[in-house]
SEFIKOL-407455 format. One record per atom (N, C-alpha, C): residue in three letters; atom name; x negated, y, z. Coordinates in nm, 4 decimals, always signed. Layout:
N
<rec><type>ALA</type><atom>CA</atom><X>X</X><Y>Y</Y><Z>Z</Z></rec>
...
END
This chain:
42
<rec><type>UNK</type><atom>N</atom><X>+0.7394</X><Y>+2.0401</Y><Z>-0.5501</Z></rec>
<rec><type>UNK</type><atom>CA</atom><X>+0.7699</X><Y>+1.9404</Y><Z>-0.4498</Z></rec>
<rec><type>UNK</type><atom>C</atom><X>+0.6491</X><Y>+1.8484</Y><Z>-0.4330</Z></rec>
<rec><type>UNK</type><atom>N</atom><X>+0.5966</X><Y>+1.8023</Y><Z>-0.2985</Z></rec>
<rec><type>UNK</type><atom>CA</atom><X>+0.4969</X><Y>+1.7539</Y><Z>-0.2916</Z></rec>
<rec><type>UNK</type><atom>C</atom><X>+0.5639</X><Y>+1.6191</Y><Z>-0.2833</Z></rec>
<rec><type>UNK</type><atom>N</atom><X>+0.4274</X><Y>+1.4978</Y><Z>-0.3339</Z></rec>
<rec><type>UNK</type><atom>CA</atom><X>+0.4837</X><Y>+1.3808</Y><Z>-0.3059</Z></rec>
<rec><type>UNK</type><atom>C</atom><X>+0.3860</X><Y>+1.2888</Y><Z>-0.1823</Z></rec>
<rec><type>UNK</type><atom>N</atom><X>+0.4280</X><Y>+1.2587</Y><Z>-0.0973</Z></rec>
<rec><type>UNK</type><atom>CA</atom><X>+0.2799</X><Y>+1.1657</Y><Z>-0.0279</Z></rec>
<rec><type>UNK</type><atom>C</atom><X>+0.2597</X><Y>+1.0181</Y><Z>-0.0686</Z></rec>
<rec><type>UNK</type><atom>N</atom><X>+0.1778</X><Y>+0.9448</Y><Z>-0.0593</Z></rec>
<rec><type>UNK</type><atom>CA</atom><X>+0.1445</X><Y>+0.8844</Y><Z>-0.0684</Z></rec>
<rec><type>UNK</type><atom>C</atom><X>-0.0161</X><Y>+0.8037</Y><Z>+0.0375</Z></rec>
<rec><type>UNK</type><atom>N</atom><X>+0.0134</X><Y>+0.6549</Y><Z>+0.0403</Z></rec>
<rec><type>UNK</type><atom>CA</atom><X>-0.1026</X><Y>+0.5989</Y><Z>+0.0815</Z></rec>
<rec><type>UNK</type><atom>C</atom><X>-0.1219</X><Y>+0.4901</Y><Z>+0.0158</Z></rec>
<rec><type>UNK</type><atom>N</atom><X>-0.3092</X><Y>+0.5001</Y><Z>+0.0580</Z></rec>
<rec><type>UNK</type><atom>CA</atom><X>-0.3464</X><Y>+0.3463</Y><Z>-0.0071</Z></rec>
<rec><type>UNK</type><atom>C</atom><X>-0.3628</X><Y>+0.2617</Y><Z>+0.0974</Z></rec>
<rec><type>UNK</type><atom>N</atom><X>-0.3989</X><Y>+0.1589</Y><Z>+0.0452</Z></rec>
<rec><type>UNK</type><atom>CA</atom><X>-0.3542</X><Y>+0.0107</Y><Z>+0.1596</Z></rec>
<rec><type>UNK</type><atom>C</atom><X>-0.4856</X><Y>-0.0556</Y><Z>+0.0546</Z></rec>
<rec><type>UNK</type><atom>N</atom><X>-0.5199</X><Y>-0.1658</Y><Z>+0.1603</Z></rec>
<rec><type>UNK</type><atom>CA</atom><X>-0.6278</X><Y>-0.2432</Y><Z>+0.1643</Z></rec>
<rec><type>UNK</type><atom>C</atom><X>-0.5799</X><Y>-0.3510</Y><Z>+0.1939</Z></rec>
<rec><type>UNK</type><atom>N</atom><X>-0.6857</X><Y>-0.4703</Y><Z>+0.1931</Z></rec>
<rec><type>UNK</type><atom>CA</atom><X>-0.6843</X><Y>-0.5693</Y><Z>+0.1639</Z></rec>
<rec><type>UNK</type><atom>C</atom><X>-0.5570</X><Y>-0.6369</Y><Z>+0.2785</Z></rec>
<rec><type>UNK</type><atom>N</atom><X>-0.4641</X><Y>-0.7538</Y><Z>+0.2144</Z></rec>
<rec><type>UNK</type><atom>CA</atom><X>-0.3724</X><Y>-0.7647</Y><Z>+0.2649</Z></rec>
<rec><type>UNK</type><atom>C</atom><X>-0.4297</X><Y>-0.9388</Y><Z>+0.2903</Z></rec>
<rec><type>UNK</type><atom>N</atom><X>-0.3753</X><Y>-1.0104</Y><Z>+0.3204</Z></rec>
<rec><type>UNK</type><atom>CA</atom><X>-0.3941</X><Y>-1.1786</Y><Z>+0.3124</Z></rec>
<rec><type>UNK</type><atom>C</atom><X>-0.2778</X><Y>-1.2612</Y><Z>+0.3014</Z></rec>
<rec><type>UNK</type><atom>N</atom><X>-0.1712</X><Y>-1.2457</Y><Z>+0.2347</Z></rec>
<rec><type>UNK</type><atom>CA</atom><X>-0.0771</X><Y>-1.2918</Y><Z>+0.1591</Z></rec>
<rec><type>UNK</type><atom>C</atom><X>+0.0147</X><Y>-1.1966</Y><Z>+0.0780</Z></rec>
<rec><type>UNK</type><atom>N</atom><X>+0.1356</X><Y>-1.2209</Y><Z>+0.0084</Z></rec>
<rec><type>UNK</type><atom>CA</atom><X>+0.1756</X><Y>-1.1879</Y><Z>-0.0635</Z></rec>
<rec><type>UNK</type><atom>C</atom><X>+0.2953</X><Y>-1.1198</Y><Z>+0.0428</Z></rec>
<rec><type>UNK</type><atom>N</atom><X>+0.3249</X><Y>-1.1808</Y><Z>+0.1284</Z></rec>
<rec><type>UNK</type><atom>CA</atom><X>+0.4639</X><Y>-1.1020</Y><Z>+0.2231</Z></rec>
<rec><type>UNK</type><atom>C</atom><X>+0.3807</X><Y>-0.9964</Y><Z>+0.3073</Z></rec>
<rec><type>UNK</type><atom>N</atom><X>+0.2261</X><Y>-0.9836</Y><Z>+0.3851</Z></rec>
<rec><type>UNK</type><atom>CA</atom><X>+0.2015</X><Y>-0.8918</Y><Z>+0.4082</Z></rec>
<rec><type>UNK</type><atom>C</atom><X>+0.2013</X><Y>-0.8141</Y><Z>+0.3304</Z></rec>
<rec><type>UNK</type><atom>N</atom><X>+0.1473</X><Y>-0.8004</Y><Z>+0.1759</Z></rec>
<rec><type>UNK</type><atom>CA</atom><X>+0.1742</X><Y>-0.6822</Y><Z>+0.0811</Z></rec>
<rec><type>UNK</type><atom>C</atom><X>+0.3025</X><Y>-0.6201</Y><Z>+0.0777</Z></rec>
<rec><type>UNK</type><atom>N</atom><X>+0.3864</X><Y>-0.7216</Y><Z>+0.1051</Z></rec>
<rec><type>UNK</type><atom>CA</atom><X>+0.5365</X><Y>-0.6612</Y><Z>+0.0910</Z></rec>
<rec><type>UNK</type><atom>C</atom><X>+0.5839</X><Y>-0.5979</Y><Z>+0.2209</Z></rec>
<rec><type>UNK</type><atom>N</atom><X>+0.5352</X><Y>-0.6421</Y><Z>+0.3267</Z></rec>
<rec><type>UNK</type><atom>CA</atom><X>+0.5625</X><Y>-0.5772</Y><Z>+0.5099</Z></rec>
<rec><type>UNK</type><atom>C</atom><X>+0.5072</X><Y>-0.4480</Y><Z>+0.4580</Z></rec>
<rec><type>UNK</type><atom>N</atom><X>+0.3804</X><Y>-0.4233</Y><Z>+0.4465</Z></rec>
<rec><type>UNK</type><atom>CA</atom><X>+0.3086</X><Y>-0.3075</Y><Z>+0.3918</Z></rec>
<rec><type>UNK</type><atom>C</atom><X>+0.3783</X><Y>-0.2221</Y><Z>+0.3305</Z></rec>
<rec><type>UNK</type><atom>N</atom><X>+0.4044</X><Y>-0.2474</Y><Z>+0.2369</Z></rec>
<rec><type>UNK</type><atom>CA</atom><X>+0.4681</X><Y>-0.1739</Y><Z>+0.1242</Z></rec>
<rec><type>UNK</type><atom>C</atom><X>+0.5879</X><Y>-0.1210</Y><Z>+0.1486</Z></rec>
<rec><type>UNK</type><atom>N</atom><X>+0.7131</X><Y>-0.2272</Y><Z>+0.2301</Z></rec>
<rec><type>UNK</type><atom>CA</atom><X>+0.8147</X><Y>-0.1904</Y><Z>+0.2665</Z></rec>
<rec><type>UNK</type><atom>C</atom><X>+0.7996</X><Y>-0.0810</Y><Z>+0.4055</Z></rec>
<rec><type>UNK</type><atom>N</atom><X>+0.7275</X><Y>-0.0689</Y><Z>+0.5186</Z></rec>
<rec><type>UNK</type><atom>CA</atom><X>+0.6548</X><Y>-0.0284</Y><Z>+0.6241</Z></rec>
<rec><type>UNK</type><atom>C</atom><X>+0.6299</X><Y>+0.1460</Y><Z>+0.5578</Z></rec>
<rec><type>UNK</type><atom>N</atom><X>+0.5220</X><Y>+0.1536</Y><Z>+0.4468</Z></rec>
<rec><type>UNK</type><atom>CA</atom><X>+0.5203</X><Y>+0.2805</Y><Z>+0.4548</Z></rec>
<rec><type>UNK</type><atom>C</atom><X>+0.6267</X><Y>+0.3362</Y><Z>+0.3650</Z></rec>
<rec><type>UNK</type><atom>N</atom><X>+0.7090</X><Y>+0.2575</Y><Z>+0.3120</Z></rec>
<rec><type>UNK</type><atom>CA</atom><X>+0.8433</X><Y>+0.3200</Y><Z>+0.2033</Z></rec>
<rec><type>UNK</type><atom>C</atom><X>+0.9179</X><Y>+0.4043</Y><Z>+0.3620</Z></rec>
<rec><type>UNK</type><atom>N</atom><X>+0.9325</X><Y>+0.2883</Y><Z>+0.4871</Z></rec>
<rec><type>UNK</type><atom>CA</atom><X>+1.0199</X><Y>+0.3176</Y><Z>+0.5710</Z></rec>
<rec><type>UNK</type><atom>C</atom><X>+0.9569</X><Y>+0.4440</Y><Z>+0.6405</Z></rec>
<rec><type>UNK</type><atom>N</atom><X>+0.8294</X><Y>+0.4789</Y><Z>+0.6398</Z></rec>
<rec><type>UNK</type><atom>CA</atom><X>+0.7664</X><Y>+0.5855</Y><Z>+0.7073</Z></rec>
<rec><type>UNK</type><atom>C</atom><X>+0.7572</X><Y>+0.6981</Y><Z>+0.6068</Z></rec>
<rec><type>UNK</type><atom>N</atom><X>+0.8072</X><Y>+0.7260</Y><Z>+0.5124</Z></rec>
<rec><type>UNK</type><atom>CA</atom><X>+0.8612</X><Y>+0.8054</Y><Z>+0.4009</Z></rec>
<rec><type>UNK</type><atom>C</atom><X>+0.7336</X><Y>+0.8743</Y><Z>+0.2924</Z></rec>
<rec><type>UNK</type><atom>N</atom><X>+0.6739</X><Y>+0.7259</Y><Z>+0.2714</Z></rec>
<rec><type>UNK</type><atom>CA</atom><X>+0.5596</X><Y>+0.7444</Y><Z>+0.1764</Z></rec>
<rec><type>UNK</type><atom>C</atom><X>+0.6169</X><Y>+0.7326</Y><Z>+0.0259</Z></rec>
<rec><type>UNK</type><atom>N</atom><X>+0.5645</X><Y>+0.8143</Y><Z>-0.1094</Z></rec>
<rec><type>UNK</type><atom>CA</atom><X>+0.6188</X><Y>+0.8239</Y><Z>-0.2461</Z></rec>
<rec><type>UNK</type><atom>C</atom><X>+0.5464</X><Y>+0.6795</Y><Z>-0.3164</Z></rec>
<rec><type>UNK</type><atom>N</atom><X>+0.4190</X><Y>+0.7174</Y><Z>-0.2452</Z></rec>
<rec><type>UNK</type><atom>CA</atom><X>+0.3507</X><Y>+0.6296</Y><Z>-0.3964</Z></rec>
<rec><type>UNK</type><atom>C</atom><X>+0.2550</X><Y>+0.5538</Y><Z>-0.2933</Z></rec>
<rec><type>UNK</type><atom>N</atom><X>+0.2142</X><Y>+0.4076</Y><Z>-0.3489</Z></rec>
<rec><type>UNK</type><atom>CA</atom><X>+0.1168</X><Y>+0.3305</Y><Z>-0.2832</Z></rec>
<rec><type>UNK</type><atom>C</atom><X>+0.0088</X><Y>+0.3033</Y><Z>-0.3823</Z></rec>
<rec><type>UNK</type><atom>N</atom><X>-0.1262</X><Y>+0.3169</Y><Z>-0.3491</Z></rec>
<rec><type>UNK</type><atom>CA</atom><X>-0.2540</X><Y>+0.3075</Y><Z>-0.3995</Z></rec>
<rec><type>UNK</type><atom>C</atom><X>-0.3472</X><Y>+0.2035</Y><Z>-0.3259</Z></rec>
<rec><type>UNK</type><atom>N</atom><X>-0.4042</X><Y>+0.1230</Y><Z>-0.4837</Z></rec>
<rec><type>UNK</type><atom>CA</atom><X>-0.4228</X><Y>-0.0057</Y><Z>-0.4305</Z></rec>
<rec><type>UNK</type><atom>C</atom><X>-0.5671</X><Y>-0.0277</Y><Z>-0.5177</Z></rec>
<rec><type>UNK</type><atom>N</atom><X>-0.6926</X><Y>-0.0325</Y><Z>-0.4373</Z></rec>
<rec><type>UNK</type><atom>CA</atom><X>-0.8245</X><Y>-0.1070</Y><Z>-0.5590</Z></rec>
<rec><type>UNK</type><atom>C</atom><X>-0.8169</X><Y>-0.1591</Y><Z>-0.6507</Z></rec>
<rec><type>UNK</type><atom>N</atom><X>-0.8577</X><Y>-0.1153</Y><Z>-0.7606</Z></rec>
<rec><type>UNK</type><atom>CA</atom><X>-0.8902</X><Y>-0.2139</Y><Z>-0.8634</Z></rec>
<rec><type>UNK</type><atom>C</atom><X>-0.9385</X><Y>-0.3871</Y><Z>-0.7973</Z></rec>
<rec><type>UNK</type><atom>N</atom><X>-0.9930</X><Y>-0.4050</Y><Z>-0.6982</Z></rec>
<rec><type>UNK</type><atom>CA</atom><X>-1.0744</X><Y>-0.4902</Y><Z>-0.7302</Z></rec>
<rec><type>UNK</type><atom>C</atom><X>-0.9842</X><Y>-0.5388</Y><Z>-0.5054</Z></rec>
<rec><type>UNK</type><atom>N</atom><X>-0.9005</X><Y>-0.6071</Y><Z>-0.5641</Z></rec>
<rec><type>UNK</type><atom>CA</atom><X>-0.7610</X><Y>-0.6611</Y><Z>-0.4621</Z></rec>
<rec><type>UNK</type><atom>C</atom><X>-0.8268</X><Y>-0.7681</Y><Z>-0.3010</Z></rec>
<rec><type>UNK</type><atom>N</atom><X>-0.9587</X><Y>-0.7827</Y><Z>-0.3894</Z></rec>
<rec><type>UNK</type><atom>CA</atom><X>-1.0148</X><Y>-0.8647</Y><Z>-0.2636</Z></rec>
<rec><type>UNK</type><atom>C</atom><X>-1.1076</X><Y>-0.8510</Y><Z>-0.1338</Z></rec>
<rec><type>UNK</type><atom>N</atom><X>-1.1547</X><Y>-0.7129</Y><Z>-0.1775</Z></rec>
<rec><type>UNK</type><atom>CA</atom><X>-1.2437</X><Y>-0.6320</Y><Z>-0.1252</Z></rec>
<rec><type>UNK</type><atom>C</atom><X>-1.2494</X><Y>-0.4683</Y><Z>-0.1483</Z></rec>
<rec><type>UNK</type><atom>N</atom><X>-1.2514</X><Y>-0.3570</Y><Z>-0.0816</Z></rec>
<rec><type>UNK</type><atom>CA</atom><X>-1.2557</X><Y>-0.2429</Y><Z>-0.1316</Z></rec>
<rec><type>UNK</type><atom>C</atom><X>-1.3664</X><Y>-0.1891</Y><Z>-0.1964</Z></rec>
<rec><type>UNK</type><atom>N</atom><X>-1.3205</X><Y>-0.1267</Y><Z>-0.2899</Z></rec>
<rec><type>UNK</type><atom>CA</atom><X>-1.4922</X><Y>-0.1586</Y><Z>-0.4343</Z></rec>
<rec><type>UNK</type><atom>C</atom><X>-1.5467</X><Y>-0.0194</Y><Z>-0.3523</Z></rec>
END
């Protein structure tokens, strides 16, 4: 069984992370992938 997943970039508050997050759950993503380094993409 395959799983999908996306990563997401830099957000500018804490409820866009969560629009985001909830957004690709609703577009039927498994897993979200996120930089080490939260302020900029390393």
């Amino acid at each position: 069984m395959f799983r999908f997943g996306v990563a997401l970039h830099i957000s500018a508050t804490r409820r866009a992370w969560v629009e985001k997050c909830k957004k690709a759950e609703a577009l039927g993503f498994d897993t979200i992938a996120v930089a080490d380094h939260l302020g900029m993409p390393a």
